[in-house]
PDBQT receptor file of N, H, CA, C and O in Angstrom, charges set to zero:
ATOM      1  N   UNK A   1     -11.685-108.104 204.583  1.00  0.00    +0.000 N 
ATOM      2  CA  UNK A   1     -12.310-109.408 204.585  1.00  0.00    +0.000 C 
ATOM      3  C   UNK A   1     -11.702-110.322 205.650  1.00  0.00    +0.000 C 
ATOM      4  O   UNK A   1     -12.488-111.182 206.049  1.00  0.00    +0.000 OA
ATOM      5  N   UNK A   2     -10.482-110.336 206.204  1.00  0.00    +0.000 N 
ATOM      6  H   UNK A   2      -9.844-109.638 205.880  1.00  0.00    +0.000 HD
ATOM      7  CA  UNK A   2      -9.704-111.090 207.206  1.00  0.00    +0.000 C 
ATOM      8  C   UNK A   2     -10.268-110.974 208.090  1.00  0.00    +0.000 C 
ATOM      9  O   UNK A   2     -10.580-111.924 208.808  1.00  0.00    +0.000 OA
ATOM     10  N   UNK A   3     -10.781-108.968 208.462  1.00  0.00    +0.000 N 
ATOM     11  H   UNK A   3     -10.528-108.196 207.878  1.00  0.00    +0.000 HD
ATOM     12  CA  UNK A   3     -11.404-109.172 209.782  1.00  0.00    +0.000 C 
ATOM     13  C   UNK A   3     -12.624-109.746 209.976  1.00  0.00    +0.000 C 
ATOM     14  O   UNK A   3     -13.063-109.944 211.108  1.00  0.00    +0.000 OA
ATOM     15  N   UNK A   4     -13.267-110.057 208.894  1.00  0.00    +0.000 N 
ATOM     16  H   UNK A   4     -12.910-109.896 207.974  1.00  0.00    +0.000 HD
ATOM     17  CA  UNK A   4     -14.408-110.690 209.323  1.00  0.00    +0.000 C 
ATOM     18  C   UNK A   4     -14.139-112.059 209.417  1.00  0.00    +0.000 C 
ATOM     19  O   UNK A   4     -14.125-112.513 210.561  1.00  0.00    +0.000 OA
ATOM     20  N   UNK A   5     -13.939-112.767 208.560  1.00  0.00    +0.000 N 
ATOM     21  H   UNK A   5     -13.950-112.398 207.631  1.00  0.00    +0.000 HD
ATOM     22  CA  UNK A   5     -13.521-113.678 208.651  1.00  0.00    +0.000 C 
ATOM     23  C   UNK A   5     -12.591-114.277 209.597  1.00  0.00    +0.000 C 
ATOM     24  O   UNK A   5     -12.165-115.411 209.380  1.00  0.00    +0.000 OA
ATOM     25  N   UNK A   6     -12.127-113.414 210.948  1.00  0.00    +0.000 N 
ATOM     26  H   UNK A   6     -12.474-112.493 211.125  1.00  0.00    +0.000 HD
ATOM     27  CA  UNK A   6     -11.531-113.759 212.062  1.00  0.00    +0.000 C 
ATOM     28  C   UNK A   6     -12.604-113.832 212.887  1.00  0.00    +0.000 C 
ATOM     29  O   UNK A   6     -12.973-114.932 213.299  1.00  0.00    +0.000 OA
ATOM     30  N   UNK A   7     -13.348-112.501 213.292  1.00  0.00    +0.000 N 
ATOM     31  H   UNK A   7     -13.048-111.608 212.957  1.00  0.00    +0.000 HD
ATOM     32  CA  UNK A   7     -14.665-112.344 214.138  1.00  0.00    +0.000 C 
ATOM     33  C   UNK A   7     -15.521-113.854 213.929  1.00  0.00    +0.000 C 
ATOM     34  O   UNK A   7     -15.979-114.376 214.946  1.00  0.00    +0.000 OA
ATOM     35  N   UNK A   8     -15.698-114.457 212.735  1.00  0.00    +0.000 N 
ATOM     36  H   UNK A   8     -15.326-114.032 211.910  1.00  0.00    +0.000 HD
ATOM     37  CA  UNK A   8     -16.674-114.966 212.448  1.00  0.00    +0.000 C 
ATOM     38  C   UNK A   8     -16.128-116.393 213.372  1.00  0.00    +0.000 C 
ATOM     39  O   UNK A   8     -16.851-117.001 214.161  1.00  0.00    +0.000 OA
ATOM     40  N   UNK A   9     -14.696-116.741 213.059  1.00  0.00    +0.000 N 
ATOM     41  H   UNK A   9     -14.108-116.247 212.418  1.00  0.00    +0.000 HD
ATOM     42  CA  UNK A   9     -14.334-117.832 213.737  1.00  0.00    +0.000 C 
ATOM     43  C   UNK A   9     -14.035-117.744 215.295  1.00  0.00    +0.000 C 
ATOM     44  O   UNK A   9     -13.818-118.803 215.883  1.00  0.00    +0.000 OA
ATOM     45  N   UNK A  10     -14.006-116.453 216.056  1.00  0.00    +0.000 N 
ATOM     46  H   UNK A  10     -14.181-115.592 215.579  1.00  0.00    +0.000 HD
ATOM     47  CA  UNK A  10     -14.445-116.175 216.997  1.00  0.00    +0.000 C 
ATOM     48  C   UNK A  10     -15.736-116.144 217.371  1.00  0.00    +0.000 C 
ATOM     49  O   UNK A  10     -15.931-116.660 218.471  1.00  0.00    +0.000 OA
ATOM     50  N   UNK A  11     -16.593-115.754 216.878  1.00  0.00    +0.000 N 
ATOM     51  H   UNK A  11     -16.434-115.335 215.984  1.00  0.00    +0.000 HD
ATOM     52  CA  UNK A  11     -18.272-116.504 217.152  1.00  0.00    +0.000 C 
ATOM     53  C   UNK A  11     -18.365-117.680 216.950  1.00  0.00    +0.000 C 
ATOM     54  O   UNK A  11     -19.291-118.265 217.512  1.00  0.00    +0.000 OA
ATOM     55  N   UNK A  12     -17.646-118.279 216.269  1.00  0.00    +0.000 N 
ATOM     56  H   UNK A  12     -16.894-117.804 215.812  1.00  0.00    +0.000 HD
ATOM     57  CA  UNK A  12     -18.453-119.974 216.111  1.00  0.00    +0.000 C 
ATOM     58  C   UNK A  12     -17.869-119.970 217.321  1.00  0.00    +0.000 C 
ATOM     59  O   UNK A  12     -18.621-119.787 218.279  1.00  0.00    +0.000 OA
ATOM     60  N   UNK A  13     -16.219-120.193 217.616  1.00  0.00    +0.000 N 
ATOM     61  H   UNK A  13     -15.608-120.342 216.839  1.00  0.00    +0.000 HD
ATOM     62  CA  UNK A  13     -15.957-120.387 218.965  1.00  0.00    +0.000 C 
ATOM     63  C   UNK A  13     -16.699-120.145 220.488  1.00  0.00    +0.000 C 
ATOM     64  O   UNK A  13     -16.778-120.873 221.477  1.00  0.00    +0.000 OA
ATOM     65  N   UNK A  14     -17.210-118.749 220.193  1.00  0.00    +0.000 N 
ATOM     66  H   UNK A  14     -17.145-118.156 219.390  1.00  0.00    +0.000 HD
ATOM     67  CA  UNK A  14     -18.091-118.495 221.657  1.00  0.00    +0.000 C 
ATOM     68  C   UNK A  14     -19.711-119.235 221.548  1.00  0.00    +0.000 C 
ATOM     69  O   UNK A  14     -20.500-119.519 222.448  1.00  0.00    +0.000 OA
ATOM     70  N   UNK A  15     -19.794-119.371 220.329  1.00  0.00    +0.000 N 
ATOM     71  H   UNK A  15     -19.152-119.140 219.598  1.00  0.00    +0.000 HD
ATOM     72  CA  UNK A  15     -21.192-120.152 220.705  1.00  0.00    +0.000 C 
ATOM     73  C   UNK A  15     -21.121-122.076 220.891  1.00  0.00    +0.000 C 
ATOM     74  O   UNK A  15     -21.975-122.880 221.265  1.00  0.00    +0.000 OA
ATOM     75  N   UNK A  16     -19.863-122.228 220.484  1.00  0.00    +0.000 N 
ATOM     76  H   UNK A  16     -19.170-121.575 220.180  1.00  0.00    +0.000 HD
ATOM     77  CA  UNK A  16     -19.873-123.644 220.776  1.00  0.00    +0.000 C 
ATOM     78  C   UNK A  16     -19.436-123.906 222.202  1.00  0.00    +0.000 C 
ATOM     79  O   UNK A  16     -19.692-124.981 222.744  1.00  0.00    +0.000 OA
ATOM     80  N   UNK A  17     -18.724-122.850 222.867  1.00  0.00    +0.000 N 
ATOM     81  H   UNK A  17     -18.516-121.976 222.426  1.00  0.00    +0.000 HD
ATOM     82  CA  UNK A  17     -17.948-122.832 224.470  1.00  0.00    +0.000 C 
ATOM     83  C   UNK A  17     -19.313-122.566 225.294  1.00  0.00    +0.000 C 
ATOM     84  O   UNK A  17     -19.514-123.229 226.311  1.00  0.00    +0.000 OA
ATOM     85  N   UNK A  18     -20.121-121.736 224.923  1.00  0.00    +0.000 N 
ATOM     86  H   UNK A  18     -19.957-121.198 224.096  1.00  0.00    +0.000 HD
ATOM     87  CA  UNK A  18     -21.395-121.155 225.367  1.00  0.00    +0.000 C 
ATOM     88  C   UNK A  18     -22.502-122.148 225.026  1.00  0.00    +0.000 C 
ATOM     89  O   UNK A  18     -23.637-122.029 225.488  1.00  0.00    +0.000 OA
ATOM     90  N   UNK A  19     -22.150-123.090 224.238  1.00  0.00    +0.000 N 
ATOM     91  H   UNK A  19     -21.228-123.186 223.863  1.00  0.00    +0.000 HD
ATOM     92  CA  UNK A  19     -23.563-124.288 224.231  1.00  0.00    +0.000 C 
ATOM     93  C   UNK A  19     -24.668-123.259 223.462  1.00  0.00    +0.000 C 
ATOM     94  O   UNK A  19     -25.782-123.330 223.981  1.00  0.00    +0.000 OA
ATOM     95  N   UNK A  20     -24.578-122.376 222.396  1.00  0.00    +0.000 N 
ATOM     96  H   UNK A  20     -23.673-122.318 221.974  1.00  0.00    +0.000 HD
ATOM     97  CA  UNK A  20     -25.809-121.464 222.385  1.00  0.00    +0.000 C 
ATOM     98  C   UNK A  20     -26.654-122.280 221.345  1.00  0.00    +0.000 C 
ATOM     99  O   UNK A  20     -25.934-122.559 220.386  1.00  0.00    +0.000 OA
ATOM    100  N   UNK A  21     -27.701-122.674 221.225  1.00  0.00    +0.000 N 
ATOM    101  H   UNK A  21     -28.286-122.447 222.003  1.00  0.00    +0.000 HD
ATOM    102  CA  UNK A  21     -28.225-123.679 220.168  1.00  0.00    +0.000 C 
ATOM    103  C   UNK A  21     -27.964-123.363 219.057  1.00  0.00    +0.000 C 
ATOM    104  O   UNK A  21     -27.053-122.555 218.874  1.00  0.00    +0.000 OA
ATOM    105  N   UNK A  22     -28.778-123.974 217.836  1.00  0.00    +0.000 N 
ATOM    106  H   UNK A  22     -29.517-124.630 217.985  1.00  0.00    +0.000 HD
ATOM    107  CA  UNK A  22     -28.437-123.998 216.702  1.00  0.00    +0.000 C 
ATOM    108  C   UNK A  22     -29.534-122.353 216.142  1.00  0.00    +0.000 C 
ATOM    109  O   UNK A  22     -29.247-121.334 215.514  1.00  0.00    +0.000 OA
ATOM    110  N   UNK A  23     -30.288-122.660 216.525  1.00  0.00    +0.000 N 
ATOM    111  H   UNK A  23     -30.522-123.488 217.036  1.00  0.00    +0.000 HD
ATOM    112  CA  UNK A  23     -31.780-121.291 215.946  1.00  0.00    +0.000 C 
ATOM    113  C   UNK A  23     -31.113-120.213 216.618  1.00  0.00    +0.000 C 
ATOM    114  O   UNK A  23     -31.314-119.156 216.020  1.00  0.00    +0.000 OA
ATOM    115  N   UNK A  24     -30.290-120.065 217.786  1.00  0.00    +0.000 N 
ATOM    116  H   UNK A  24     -30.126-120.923 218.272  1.00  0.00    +0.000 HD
ATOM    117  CA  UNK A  24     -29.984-118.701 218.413  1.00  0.00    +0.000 C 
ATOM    118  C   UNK A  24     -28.826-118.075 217.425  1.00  0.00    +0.000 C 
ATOM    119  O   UNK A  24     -28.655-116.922 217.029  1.00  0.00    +0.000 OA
ATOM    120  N   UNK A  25     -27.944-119.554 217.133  1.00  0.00    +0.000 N 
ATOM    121  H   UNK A  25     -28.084-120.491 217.455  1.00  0.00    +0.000 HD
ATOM    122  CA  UNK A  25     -26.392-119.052 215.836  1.00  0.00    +0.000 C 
ATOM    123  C   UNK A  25     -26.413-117.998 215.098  1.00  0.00    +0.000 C 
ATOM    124  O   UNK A  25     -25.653-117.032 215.039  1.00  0.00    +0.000 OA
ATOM    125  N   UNK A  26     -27.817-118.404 214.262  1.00  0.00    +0.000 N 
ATOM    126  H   UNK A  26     -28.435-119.189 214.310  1.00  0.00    +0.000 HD
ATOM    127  CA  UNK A  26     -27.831-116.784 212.868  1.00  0.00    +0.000 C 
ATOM    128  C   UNK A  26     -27.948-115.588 213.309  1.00  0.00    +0.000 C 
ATOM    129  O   UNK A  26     -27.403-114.623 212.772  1.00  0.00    +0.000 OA
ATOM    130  N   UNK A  27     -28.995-115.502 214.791  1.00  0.00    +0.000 N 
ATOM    131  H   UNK A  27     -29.438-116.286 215.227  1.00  0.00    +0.000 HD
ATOM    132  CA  UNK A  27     -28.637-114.280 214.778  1.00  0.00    +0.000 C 
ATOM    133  C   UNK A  27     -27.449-113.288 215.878  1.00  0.00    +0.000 C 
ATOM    134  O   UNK A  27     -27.146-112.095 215.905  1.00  0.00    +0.000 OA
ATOM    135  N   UNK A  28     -27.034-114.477 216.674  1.00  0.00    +0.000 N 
ATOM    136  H   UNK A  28     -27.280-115.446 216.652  1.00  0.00    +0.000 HD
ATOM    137  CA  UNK A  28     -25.775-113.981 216.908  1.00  0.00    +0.000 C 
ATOM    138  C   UNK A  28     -24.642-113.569 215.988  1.00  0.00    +0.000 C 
ATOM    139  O   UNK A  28     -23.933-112.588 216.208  1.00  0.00    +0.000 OA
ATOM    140  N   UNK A  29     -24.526-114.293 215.050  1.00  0.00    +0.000 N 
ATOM    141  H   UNK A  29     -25.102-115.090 214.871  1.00  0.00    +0.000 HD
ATOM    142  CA  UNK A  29     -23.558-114.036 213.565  1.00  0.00    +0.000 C 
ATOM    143  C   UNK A  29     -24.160-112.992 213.054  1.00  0.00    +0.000 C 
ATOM    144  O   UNK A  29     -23.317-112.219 212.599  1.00  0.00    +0.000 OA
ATOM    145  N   UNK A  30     -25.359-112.570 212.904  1.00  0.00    +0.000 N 
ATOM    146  H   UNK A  30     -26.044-113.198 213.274  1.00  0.00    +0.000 HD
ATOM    147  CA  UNK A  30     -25.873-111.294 212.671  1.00  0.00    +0.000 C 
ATOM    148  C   UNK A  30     -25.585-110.392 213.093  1.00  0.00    +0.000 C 
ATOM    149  O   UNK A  30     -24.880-109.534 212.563  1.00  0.00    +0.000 OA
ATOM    150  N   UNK A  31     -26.175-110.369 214.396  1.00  0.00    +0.000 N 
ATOM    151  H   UNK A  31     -26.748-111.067 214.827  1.00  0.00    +0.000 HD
ATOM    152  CA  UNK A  31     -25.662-108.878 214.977  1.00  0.00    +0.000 C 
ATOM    153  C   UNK A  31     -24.541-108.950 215.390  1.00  0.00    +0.000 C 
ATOM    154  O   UNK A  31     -24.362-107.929 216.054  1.00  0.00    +0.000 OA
ATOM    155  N   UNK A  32     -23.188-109.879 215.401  1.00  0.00    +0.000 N 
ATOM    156  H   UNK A  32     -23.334-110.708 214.862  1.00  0.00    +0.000 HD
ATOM    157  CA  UNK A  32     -21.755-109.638 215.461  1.00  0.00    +0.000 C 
ATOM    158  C   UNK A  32     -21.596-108.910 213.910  1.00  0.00    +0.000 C 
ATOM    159  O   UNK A  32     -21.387-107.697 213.885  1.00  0.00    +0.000 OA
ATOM    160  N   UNK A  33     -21.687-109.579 212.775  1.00  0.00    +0.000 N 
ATOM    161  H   UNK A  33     -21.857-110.564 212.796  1.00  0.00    +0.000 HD
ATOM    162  CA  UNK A  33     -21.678-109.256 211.942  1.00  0.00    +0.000 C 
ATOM    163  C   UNK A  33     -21.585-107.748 211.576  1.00  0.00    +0.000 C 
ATOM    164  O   UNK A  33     -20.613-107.137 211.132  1.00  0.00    +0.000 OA
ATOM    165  N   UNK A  34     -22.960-107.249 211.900  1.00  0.00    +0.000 N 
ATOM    166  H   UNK A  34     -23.750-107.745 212.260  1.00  0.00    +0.000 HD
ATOM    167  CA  UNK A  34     -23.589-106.007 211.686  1.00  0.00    +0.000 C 
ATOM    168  C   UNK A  34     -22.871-104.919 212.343  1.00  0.00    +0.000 C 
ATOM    169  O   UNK A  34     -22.622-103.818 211.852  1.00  0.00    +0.000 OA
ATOM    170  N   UNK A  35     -22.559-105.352 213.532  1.00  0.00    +0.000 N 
ATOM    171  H   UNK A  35     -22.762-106.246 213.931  1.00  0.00    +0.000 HD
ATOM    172  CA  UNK A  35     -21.940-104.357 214.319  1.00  0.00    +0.000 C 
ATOM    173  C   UNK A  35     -20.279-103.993 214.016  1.00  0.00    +0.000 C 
ATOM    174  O   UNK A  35     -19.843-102.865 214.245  1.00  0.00    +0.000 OA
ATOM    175  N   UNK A  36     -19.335-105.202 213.420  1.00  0.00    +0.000 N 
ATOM    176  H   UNK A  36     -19.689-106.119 213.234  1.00  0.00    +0.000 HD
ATOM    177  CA  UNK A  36     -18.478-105.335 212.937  1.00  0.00    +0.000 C 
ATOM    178  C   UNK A  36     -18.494-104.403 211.586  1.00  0.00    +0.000 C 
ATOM    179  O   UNK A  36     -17.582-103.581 211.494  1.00  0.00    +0.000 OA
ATOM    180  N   UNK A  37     -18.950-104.436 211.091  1.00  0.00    +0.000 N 
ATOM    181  H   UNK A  37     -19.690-105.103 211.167  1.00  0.00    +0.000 HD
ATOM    182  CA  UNK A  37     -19.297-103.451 209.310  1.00  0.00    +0.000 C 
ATOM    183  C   UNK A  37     -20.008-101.788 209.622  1.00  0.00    +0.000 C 
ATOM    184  O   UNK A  37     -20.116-100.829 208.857  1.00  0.00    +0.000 OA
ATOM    185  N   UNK A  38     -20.329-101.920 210.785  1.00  0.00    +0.000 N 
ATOM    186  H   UNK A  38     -20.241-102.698 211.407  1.00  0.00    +0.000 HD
ATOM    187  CA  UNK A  38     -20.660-100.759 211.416  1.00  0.00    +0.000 C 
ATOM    188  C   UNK A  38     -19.346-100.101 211.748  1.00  0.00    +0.000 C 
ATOM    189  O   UNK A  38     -18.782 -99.162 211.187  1.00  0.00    +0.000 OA
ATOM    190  N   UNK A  39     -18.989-100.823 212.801  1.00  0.00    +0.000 N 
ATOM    191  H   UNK A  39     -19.447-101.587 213.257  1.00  0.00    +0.000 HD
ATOM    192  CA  UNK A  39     -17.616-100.251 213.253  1.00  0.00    +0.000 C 
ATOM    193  C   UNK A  39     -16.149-100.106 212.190  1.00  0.00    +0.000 C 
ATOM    194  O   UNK A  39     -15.128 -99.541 212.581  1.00  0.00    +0.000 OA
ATOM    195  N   UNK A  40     -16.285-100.695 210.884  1.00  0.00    +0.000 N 
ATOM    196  H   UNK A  40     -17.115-101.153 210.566  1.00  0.00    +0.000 HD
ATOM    197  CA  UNK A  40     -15.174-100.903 210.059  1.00  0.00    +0.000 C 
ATOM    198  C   UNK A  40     -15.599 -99.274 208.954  1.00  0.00    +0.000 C 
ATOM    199  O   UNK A  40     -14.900 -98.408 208.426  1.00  0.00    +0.000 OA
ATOM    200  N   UNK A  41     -16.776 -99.484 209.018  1.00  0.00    +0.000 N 
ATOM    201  H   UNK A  41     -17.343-100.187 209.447  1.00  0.00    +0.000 HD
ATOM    202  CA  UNK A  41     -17.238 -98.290 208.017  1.00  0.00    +0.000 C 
ATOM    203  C   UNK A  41     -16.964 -96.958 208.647  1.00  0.00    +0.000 C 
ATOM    204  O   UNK A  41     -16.257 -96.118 208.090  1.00  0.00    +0.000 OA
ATOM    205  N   UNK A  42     -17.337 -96.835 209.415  1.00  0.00    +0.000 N 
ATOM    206  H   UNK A  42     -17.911 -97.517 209.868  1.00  0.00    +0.000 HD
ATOM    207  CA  UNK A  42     -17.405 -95.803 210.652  1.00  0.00    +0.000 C 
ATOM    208  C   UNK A  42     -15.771 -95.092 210.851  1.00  0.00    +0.000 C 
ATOM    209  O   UNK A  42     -15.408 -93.992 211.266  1.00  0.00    +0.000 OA
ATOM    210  N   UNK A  43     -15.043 -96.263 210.354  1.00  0.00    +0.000 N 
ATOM    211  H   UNK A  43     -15.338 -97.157 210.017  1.00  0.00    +0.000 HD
ATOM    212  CA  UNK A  43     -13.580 -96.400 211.016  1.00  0.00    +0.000 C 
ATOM    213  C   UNK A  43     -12.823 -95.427 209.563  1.00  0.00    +0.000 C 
ATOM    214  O   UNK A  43     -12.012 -94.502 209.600  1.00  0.00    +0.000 OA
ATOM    215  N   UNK A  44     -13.484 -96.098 208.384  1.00  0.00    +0.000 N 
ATOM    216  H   UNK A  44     -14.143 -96.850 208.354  1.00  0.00    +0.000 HD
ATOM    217  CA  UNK A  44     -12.892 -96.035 207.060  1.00  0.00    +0.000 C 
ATOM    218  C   UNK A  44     -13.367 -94.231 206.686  1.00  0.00    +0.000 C 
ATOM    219  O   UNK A  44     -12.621 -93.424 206.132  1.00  0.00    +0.000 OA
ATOM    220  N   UNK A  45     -14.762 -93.961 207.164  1.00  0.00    +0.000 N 
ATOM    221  H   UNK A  45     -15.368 -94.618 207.613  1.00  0.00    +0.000 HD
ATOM    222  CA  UNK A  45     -14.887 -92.711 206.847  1.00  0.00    +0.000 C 
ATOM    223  C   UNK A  45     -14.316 -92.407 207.460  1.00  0.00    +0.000 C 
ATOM    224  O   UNK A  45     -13.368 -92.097 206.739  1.00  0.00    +0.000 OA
ATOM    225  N   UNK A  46     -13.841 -92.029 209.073  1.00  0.00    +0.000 N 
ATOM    226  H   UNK A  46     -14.611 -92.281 209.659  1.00  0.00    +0.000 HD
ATOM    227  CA  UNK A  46     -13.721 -91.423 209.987  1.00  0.00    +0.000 C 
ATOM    228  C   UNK A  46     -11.724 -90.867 208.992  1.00  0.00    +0.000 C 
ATOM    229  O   UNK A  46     -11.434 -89.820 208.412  1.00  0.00    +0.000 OA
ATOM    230  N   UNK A  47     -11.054 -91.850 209.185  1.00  0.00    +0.000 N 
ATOM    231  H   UNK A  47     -11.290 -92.701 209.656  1.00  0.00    +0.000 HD
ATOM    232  CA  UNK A  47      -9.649 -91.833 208.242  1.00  0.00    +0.000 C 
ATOM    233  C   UNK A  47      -9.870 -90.837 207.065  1.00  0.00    +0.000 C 
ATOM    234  O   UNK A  47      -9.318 -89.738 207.111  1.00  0.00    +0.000 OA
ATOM    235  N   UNK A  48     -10.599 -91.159 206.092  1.00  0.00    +0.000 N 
ATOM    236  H   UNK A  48     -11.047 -92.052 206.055  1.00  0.00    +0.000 HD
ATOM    237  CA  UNK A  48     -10.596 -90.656 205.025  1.00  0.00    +0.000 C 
ATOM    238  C   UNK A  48     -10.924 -89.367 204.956  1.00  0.00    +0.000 C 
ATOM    239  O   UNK A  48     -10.508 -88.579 204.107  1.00  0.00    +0.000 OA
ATOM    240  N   UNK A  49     -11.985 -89.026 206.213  1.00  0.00    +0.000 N 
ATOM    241  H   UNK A  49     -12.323 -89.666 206.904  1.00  0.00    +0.000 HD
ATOM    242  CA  UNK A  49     -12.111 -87.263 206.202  1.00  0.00    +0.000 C 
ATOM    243  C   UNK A  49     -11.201 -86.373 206.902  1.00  0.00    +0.000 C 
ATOM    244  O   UNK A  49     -11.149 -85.145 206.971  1.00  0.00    +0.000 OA
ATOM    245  N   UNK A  50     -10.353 -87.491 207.507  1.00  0.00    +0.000 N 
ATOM    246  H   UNK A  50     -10.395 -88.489 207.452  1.00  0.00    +0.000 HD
ATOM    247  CA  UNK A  50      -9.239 -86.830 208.451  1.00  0.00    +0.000 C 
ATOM    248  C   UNK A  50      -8.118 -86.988 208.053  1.00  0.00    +0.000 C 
ATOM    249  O   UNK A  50      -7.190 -86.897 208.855  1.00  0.00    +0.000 OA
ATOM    250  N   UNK A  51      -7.873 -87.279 206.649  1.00  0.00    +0.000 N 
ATOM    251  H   UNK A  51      -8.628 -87.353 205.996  1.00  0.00    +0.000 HD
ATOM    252  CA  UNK A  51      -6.606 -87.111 205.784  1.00  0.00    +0.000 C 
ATOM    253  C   UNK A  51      -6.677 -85.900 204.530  1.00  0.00    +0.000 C 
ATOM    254  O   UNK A  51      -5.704 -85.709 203.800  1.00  0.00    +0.000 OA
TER     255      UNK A  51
């Protein structure tokens, strides 16, 4: 949960440095999001079949 909750305050950061409007926000937080839980899952099987 930290790491998201780091990523996430790293996106607000790049979209407020980046001026990105308000309607573009959700789905930048989206697909950071998505891709983040992609890569964490990916990460967690990858460990677990290789122990």
């Amino acid at each position: 949960m930290f790491i998201l909750y780091f990523i996430n305050r790293l996106t607000n950061t790049l979209c407020l440095v980046r001026e990105i409007p308000e309607e573009r926000q959700d789905k930048v937080f989206r697909f950071i999001n998505v891709s983040i839980l992609i890569l964490l899952i990916s990460s967690f099987v990858e460990i677990s079949f290789t122990v």
